[in-house]
C-alpha positions as CSV (number, residue, x, y, z in Angstrom):
1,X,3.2,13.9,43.0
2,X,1.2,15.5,40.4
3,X,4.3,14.8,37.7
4,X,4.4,11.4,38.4
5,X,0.7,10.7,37.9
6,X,1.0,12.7,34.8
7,X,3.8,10.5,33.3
8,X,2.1,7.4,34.7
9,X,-0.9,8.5,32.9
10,X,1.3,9.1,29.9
11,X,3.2,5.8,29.9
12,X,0.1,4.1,30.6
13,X,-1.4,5.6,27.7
14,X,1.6,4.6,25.3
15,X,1.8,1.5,26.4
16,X,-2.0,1.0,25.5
17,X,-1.4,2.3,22.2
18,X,1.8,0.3,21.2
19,X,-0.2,-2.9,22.1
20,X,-2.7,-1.8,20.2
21,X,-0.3,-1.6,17.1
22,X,1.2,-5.0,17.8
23,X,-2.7,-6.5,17.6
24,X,-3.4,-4.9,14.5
25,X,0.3,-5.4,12.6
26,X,0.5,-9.1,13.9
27,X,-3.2,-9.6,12.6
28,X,-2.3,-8.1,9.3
29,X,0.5,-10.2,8.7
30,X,-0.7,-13.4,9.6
31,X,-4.0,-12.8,7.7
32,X,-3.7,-10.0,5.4
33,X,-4.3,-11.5,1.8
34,X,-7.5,-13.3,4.0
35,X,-9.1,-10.4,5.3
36,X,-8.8,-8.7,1.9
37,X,-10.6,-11.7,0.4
38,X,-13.1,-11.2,3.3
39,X,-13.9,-7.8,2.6
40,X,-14.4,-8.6,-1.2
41,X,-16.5,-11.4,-0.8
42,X,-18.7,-9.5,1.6
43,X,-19.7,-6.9,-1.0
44,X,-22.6,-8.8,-2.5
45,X,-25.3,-6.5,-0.8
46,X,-25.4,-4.6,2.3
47,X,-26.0,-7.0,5.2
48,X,-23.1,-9.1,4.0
49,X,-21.0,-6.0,3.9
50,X,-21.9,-4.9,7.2
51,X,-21.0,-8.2,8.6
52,X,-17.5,-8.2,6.8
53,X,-17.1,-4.9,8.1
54,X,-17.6,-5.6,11.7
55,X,-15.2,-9.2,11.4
56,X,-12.8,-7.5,10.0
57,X,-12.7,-4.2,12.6
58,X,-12.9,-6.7,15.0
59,X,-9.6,-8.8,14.1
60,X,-7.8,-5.5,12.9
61,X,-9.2,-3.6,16.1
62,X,-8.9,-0.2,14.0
63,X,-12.2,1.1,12.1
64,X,-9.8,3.6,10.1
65,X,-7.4,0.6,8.6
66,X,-10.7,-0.6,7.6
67,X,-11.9,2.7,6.5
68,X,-8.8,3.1,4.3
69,X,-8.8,-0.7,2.8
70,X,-12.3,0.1,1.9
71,X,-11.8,3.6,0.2
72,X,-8.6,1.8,-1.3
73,X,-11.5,-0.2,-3.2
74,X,-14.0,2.4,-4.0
75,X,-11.3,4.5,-5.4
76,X,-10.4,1.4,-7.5
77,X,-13.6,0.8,-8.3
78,X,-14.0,-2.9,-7.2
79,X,-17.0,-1.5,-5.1
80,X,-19.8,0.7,-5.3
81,X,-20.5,2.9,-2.5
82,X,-23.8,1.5,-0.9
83,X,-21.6,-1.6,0.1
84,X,-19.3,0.5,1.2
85,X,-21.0,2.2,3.5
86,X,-22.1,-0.6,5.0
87,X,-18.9,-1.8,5.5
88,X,-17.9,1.2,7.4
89,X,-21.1,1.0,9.5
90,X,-20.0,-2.9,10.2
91,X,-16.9,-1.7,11.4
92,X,-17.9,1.1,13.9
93,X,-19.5,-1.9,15.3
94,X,-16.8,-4.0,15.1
95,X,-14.4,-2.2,16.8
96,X,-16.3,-1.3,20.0
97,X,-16.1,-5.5,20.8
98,X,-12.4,-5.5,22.2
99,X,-13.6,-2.6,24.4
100,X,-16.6,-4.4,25.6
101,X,-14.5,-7.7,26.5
102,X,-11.5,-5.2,28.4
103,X,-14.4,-3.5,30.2
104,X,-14.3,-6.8,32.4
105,X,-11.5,-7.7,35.2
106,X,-9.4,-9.3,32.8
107,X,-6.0,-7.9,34.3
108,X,-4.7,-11.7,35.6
109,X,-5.1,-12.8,32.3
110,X,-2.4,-10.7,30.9
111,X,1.1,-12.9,32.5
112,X,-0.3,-15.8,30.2
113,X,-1.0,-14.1,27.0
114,X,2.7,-12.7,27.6
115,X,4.3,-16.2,28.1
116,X,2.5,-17.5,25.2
117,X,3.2,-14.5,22.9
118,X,6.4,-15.1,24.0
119,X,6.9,-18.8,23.2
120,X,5.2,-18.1,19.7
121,X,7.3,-15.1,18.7
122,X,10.4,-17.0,19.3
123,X,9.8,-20.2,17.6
124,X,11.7,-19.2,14.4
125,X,11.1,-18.0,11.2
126,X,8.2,-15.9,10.6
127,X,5.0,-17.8,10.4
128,X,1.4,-17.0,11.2
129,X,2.3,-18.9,14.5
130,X,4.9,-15.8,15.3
131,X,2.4,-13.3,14.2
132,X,-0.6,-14.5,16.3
133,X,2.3,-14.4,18.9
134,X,2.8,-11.1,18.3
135,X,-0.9,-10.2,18.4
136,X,-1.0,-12.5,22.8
137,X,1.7,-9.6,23.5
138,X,-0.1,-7.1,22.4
139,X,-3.7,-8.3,23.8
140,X,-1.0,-8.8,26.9
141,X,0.2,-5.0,26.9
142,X,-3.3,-3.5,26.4
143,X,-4.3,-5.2,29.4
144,X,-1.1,-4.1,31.3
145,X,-2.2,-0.5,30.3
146,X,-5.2,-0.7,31.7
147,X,-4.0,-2.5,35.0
148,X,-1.4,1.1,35.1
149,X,-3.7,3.5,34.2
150,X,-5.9,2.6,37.2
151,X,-3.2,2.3,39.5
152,X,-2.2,5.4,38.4
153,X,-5.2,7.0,38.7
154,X,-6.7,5.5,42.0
155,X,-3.9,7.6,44.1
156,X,-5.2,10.8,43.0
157,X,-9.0,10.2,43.1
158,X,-9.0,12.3,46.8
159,X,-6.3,15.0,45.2
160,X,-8.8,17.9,45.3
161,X,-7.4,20.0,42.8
162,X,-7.0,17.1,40.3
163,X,-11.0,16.5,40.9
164,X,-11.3,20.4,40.3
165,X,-9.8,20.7,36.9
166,X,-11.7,17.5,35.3
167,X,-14.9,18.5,36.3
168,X,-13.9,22.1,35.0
169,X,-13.2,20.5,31.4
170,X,-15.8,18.0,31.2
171,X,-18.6,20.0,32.8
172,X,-20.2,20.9,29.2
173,X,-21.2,18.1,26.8
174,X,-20.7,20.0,24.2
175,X,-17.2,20.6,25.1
176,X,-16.6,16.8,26.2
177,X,-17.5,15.8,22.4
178,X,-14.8,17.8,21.1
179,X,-12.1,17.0,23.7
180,X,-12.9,13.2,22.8
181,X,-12.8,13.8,19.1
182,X,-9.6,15.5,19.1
183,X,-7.9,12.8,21.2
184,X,-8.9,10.3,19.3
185,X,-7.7,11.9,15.9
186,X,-4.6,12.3,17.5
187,X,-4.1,8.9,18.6
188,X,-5.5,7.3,15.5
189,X,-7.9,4.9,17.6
190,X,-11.1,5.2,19.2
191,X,-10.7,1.9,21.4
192,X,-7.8,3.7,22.8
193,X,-9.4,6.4,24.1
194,X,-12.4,4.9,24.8
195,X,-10.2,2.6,27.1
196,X,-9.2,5.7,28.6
197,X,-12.3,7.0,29.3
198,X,-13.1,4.0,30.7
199,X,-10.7,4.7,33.4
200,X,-11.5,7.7,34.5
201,X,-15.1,6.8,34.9
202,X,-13.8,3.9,36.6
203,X,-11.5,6.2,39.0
204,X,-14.8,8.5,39.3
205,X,-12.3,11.7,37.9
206,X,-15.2,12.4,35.7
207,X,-19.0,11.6,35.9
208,X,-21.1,9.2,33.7
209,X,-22.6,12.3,31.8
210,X,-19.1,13.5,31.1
211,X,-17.9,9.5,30.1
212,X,-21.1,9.6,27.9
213,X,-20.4,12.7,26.5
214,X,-16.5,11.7,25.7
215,X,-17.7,8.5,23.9
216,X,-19.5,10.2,21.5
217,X,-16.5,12.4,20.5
218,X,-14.5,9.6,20.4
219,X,-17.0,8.0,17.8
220,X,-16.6,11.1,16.1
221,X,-13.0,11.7,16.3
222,X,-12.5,8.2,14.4
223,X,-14.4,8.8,11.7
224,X,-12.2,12.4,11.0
225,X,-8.9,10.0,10.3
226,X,-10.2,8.2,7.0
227,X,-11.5,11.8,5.5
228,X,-7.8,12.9,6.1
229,X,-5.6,9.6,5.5
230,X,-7.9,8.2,2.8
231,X,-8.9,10.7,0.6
232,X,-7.5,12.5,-2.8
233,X,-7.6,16.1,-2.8
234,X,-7.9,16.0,-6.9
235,X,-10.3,13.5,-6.9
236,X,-14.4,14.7,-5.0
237,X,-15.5,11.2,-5.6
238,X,-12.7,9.8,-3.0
239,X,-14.4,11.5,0.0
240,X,-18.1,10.2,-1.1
241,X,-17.3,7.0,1.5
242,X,-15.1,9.0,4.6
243,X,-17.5,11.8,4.4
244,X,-20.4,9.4,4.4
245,X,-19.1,7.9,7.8
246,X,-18.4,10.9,8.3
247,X,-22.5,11.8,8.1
248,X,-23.8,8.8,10.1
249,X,-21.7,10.0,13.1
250,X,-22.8,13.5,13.5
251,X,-26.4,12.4,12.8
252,X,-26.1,10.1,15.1
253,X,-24.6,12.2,17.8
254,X,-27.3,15.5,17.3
255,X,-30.1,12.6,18.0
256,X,-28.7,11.4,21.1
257,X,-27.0,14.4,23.1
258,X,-30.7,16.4,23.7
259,X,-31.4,12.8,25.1
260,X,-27.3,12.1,26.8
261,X,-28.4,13.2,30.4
262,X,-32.0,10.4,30.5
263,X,-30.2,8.1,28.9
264,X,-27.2,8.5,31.5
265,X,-29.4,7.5,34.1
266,X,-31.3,4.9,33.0
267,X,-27.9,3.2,31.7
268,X,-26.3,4.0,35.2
269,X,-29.3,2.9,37.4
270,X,-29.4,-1.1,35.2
271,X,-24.7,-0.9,35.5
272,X,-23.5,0.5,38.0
273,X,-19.7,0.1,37.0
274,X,-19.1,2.8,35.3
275,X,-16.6,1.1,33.0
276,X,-18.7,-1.5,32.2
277,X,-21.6,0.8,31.3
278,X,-19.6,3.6,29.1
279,X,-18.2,0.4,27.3
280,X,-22.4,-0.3,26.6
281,X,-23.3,2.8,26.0
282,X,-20.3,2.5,23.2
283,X,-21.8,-0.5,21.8
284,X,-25.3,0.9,22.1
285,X,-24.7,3.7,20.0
286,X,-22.7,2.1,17.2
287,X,-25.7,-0.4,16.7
288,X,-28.4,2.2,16.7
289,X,-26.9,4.3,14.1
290,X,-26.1,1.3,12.1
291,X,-30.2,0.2,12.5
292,X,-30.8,3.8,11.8
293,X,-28.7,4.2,8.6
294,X,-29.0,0.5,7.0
295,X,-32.2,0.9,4.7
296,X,-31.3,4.6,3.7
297,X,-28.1,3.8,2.6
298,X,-29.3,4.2,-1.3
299,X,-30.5,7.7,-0.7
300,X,-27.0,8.8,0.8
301,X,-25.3,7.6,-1.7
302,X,-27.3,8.7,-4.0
303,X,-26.6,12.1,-2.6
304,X,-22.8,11.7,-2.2
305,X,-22.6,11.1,-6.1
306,X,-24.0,14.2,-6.8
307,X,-22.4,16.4,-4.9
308,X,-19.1,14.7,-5.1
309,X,-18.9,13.7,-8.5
310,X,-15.9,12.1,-10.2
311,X,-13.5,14.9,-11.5
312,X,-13.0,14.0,-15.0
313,X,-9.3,14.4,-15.6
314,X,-6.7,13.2,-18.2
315,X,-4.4,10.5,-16.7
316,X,-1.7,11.4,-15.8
317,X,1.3,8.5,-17.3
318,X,3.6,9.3,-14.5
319,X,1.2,8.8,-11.9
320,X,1.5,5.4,-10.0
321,X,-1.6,3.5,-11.0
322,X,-1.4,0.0,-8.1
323,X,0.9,1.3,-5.5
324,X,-1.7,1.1,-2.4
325,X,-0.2,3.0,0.7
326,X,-3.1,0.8,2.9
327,X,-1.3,-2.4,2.0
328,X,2.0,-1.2,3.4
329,X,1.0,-3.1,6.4
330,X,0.7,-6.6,4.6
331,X,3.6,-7.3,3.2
332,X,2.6,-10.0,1.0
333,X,-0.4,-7.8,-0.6
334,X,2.4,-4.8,-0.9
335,X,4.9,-6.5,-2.7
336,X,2.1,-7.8,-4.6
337,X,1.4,-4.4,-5.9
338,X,4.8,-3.3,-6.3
339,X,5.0,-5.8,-8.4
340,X,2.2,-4.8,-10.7
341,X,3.5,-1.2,-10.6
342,X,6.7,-2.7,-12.2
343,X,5.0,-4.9,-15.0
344,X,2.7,-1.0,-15.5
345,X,6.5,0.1,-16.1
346,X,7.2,-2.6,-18.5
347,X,4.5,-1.7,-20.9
348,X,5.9,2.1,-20.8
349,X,9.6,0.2,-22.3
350,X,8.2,-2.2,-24.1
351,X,6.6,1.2,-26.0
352,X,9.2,3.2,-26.0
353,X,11.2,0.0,-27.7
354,X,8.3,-0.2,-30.7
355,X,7.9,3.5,-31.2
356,X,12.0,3.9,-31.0
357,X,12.4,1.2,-34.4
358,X,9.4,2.5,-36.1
359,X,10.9,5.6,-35.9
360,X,14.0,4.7,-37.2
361,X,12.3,2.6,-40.3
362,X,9.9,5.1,-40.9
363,X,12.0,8.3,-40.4
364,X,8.9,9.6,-37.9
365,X,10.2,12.2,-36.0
366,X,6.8,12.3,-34.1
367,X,7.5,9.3,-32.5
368,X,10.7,10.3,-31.2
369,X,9.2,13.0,-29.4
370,X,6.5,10.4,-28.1
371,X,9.9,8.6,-26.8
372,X,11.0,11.0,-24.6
373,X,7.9,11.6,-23.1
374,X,7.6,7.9,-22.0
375,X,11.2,7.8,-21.0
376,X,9.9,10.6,-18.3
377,X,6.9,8.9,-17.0
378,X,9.3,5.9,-16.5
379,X,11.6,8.1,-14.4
380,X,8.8,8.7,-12.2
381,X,7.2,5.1,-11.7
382,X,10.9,4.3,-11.0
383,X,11.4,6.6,-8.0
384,X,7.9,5.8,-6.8
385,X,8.3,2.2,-7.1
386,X,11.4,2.6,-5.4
387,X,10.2,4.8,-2.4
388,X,7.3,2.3,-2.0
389,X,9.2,-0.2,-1.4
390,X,11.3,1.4,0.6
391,X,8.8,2.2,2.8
392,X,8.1,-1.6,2.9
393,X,11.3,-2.3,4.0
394,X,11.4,0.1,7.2
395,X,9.0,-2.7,8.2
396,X,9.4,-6.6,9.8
397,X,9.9,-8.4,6.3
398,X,10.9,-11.9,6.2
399,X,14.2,-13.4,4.4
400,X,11.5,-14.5,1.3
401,X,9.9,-11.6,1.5
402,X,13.1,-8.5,1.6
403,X,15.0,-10.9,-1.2
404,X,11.8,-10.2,-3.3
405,X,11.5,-6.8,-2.5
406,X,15.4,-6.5,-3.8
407,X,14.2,-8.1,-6.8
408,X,11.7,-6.0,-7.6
409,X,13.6,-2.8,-7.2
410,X,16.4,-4.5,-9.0
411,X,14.3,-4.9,-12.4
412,X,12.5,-1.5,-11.9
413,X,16.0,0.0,-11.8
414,X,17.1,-2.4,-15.2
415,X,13.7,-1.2,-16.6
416,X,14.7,2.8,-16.2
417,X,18.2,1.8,-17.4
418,X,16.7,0.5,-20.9
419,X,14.3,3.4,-20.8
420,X,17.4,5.6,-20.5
421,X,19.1,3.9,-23.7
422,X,16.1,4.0,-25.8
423,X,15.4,8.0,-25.1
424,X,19.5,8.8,-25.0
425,X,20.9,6.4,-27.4
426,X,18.3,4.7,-30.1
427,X,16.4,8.4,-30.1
428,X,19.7,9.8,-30.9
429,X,20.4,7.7,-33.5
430,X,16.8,8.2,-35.0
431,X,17.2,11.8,-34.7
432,X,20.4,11.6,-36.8
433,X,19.1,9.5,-39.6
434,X,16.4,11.3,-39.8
435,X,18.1,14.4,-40.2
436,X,20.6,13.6,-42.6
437,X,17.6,11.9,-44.5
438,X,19.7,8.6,-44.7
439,X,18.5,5.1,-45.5
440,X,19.6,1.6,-44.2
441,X,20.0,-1.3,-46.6
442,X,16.7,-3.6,-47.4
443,X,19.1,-6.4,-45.9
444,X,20.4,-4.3,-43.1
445,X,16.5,-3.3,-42.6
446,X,15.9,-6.5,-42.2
447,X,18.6,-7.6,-39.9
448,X,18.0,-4.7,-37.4
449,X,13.9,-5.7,-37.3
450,X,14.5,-9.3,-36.6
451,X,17.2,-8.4,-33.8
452,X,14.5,-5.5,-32.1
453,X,11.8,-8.1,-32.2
454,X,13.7,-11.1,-30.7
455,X,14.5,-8.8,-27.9
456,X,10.5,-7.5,-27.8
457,X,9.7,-10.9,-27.2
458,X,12.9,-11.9,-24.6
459,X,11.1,-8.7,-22.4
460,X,7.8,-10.6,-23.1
461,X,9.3,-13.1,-21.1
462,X,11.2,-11.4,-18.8
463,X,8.0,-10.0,-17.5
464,X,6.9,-13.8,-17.2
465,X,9.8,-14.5,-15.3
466,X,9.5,-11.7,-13.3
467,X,6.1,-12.7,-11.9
468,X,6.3,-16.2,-11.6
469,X,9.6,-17.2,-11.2
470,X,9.7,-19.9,-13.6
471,X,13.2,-21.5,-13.4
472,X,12.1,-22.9,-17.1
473,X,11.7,-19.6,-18.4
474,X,14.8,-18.0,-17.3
475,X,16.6,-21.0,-18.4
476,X,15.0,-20.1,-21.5
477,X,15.8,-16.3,-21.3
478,X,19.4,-16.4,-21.1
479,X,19.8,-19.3,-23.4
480,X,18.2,-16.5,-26.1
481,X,20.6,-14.5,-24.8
482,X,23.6,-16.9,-25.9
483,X,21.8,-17.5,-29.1
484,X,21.4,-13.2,-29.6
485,X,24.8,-13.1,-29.0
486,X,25.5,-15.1,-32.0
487,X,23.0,-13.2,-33.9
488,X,24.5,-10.0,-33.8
489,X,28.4,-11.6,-34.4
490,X,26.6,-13.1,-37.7
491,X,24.9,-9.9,-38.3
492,X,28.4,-7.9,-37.9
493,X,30.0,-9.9,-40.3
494,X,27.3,-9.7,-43.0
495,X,27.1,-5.8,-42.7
496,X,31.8,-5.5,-43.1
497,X,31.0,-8.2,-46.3
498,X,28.3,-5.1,-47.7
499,X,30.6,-2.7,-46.5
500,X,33.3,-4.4,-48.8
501,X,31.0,-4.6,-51.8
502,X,31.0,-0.8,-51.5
503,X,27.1,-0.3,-51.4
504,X,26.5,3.2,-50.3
505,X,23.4,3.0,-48.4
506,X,25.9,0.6,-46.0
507,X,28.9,3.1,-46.4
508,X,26.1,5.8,-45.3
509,X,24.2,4.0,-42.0
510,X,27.6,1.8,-41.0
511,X,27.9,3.8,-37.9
512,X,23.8,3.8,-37.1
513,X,23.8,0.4,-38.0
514,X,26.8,-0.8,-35.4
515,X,25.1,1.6,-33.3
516,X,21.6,0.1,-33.0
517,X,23.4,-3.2,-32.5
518,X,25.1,-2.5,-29.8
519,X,22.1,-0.3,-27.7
520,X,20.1,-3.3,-28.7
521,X,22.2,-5.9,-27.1
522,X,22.9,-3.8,-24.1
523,X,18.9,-3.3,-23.6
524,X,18.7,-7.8,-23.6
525,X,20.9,-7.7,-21.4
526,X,19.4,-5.6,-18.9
527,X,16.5,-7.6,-19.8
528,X,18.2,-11.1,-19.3
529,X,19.2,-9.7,-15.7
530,X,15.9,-10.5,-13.8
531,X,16.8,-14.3,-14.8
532,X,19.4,-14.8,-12.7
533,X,17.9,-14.3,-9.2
534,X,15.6,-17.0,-10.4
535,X,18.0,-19.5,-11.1
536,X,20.4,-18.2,-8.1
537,X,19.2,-20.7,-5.7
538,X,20.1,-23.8,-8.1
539,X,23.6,-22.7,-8.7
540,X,23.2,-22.5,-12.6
541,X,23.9,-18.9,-13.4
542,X,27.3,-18.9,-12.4
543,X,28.7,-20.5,-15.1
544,X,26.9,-18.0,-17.5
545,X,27.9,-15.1,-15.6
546,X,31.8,-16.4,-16.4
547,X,30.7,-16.9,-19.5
548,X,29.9,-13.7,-19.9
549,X,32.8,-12.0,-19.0
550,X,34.5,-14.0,-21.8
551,X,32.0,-12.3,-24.6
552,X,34.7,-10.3,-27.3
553,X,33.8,-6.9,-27.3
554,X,31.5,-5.5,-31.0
555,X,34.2,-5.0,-33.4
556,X,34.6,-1.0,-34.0
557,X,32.3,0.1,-36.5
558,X,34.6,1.0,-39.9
559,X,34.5,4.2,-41.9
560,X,35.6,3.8,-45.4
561,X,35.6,7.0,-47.1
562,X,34.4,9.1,-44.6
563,X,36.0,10.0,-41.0
């Protein structure tokens, strides 16, 4: 008997918790760009902020998704922390709603958020109408949970020794606080075990004191989630906002538990349903911290700075700079970001393709060592990009949406791959000429800078392409490529015509000079490659790609003279 009430319990409380994911993923995905445009319009001053954060913990149904959107901003520094506190204080608010609605006899409504939830889900592609489907089933499942756990529960409400060990572990306040904190930590939601709570007040297993005492942990317990999840250990200044939360909680709690056992009463004497009034008292205390807190917030911030100040630290170029774990959940906003991370990437090649020439012209061994470095840094924003987005995918993506995730890990891998010949190939070839202290011709000079800086500005457009997917500008991208193609043909020729004149500085650099022709090409086309899943869809690349097969190879590079 006492196993089965135990898994019941269990089961129950999964089944609670997996609706409450379903709320909050089908919410973000139908709305996630929105409520980020929410959030940041709400930040003019604090009242404004305090009512974004309380909408926007009320959709999401999760203070600490808001918590960590909001430090994802502060550590960005798109808002200042006064704001931000008041955002949090909106959304401790905000998220005791959905338990106040669930603390009424809602139970019969559940078969009717699950038939619509159903009919929205399946209606075909995904659309906001399938995600607010997906959120009915999960409104539909939480109320399931809480139609089991009371079942469950009202069975064993005369089992003595079941009524023995709860009042054993919630006899002290003190320790009720900390049992609700911990549970909630662990299940990442204070509505959760606040629902719980709710139960067993319901099912008398524990008294109103002990209920009273269990919501306060589990106020505290949610605000222990964003200090872990949403702050950087080399960085004070990231925990200035969770520890702030952090603050207004415990203050909050030291001022009412003298009072817990008055306050019990009175609340008990005006509700007696002990579901409905622990989902009150909830409400009650969330509001009266945020009254309490509201006009001081410039003090504690204030405060926060200083003892949390910004570590001042060199950046590090290998280090990630828009790849934003919080938006993992919003698929649009993620990909987003990805997206940025690659263009971040971009500028690292696009460097490493300046510094590579100017090193070769100028015989700068300095910047060839500058080189390398780069080519590191983009070896790290590859695999980061990469992992990111992998972690995207584990998620419910759309056809739109996975085929540009593909794309964006396609040109992050074609960006490491020109990386890769500029630090292995053109540095080589630097490296060389400026050890044997050899000079190219003025007319091979010349040749060689026009071809690096019509490929400087194809990856100028590339990265235009790669953003907006401009059919007009890939069109234009690989017609440069034809037209490179005859460059360097015409370029070859004119370099065998010196090398028949017999000029040594072309008998001396014909094998660089071949050499940076080729790496060259092969770096546009890597670059040409994020034009064809633009122009995929039309049909028009398949010609070129044929056409490209058909290119004759670079004639060998001759070596009159010399082996």
């Amino acid at each position: 008997m006492g196993t089965m009430v135990l898994l019941d319990l269990l089961g129950g409380v999964a089944l609670l918790l997996w609706g409450l994911h379903m709320v909050h993923s089908g919410i973000l995905r139908a709305f996630g760009p929105d409520l980020r445009l929410l959030l940041a319009k709400g930040l003019t001053n604090r009242f404004t902020a305090f009512a974004a954060g309380l909408g926007l913990t009320a959709l999401l149904q999760s203070s600490t998704a808001t918590a960590l959107i909001t430090s994802s901003f502060a550590a960005e520094g798109l808002v200042s922390l006064v704001p931000a506190l008041a955002i949090m204080l909106g959304a401790n608010v905000g998220t005791t709603l959905i338990v106040q609605v669930l603390s009424f006899n809602v139970a019969a409504v559940a078969p009717v958020l699950f038939v619509v939830g159903l009919v929205a889900f399946r209606s075909g592609p995904r659309s906001k109408v399938k995600d607010l489907g997906r959120v009915s089933i999960g409104l539909g499942l939480m109320l399931l949970a809480l139609h089991i756990l009371l079942d469950t529960l009202a069975p064993a409400e005369n089992a003595p020794g079941m009524r023995v060990f709860m009042n054993a572990i919630t006899g002290d306040p003190v320790l009720c606080i900390l049992i609700g904190a911990v549970v909630t930590w662990l299940v990442h939601s204070s509505v959760a075990s606040v629902l719980l709570v709710m139960s067993l007040a319901y099912s008398q297993f524990i008294s109103p004191y002990a209920a009273f005492a269990l919501v306060l942990g589990a106020n505290l317990g949610s605000a222990i989630n964003p200090l872990i999840e949403g702050a950087r250990r080399d960085n004070p200044a990231s925990y200035r906002l969770p520890v702030g939360n952090l603050v207004n909680r415990l203050v909050g709690i030291l001022l009412i538990a003298p009072f817990l056992r008055p306050i019990t009463e009175h609340i008990h004497a005006w509700q007696p349903d002990l579901a409905k009034a622990t989902a009150q008292f909830h409400i009650a205390f969330n509001v009266a911290t945020a009254v309490l807190f509201i006009g001081v917030l410039d003090g504690m911030a204030r405060l926060l700075t200083r003892f949390l100040p910004a570590r001042v630290q060199e950046t590090d170029p290998s280090r990630p700079r828009y790849l934003d774990e919080t938006a993992l959940e919003t698929p649009s906003l993620a990909l987003t970001d990805a997206s940025r991370e690659v263009l971040h990437m971009g500028d690292y090649v696009e460097a490493m393709l300046r510094k590579v020439m100017a090193a070769m012209m100028t015989n700068d061994r300095g910047l060839v060592d500058q080189v390398s470095k780069m080519d590191n840094s983009v070896d790290s924003l590859n695999e980061a990009i990469k992992l990111y987005v992998t972690k995207l995918t584990r998620g419910s993506l759309d056809e739109r949406e996975g085929q540009r995730a593909m794309e964006i890990v396609a040109f992050a891998i074609n960006l490491e791959h020109m990386g890769d010949i500029i630090d292995k190939n053109l540095s080589e070839l630097a490296t060389k000429k400026i050890k044997r202290r050899l000079q190219f011709s003025s007319e091979g000079a010349e040749e060689l800078s026009a071809f690096h800086k019509r490929t400087i500005d194809s990856l100028r457009i590339a990265f235009g392409v790669f953003m907006s997917g401009d059919a007009n500008e890939a069109r234009k991208l690989l017609t440069e490529k034809a037209a490179l193609r005859a460059v360097e043909l015409a370029a070859v020729d004119r370099h065998l015509e010196r090398l028949r004149e017999g000029r040594p500085e072309t008998i001396e650099t014909t094998s660089l000079h071949l050499d940076v022709l080729r790496d060259l090409r092969r770096i546009h086309s890597h670059i040409c490659s994020v034009a064809y899943p633009v122009l995929d869809a039309t049909g028009e690349t398949a010609a070129d790609r044929s056409r490209d097969a058909e290119v004759d190879p670079l004639p060998a590079a001759p070596s009159p003279g010399r082996p």
